[in-house]
N, C-alpha and C positions, 0 to 999 in steps of 0.2 A: 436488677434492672434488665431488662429486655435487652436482647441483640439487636443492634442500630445499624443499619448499611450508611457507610460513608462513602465516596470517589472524591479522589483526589487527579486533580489535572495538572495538566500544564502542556505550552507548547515546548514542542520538540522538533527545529529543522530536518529533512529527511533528506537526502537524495534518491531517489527514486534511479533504479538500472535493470531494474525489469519487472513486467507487469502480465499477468494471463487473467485467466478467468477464477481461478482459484487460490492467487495471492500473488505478493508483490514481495523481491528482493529489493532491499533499501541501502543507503551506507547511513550511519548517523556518530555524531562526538563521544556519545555516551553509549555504555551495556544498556540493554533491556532483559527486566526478568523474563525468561521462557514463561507463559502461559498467561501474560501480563495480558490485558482484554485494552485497542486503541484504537480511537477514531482519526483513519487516514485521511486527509483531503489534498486535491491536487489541482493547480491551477491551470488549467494550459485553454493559452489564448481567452483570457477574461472568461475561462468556464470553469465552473466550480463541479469535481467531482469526486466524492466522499463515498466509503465504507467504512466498517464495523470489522477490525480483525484484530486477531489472534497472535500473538511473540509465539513463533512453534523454535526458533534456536536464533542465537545470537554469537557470534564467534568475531573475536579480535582480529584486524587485517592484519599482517606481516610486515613489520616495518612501515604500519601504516601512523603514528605515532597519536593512538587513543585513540584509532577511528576503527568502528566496528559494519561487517556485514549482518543486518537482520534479518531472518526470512518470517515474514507474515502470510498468515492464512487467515482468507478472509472466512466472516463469519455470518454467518447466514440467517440475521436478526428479521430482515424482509425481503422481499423481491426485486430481482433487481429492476431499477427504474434508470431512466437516462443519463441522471448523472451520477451512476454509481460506477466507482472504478472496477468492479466486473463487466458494466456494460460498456465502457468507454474500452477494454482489454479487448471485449469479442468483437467491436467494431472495427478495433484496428486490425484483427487477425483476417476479418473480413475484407476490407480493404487491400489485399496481398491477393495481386491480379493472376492467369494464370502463369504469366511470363515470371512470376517469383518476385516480380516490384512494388515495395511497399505503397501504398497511394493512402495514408492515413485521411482518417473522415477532418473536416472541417479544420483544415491546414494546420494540424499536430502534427 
């Protein structure tokens, strides 16, 4: 029998504690396997913005009891388009006038 590609899903709550143009630090309840391929989406203010990344490490908090730091690297399946959390990353670094005050786009 031939080799069959399967994907297996499921949701996964994230927290979200930092985001750039090249990937996002998360906290979440559960390990993620290192090299594990996930589609992130983020909701802020009724907008929906999703990428395609990558588990590059995953390390247990201290004393955090079963809550883990994930660091994702996104993954560069298409361009970015508006509502990709790469793009939603570069517009906020944008936003950061030159007095150093964040002014995030479209009240994020």
């Amino acid at each position: 029998m031939p080799d069959r590609l399967a994907v297996l899903t499921r949701d996964l709550p994230v927290r979200l504690l930092n985001c750039s143009a090249s990937g996002c630090l998360v906290e979440t309840n559960v390990p993620l396997e290192v090299s594990t391929v996930a589609s992130l989406t983020l909701n802020v203010d009724g907008r929906h913005f999703t990428d395609d990344a990558l588990v590059a490490w995953c390390r247990p908090i201290a004393g955090g009891d079963a809550r883990y730091h994930v660091g994702l690297r996104f993954v560069w399946t298409a361009a970015a388009t508006p509502n990709t959390l790469r793009m939603m990353a570069h517009q906020l670094v944008a936003g950061v006038n030159k007095s150093g005050a964040e002014q995030a786009p479209g009240g994020c």
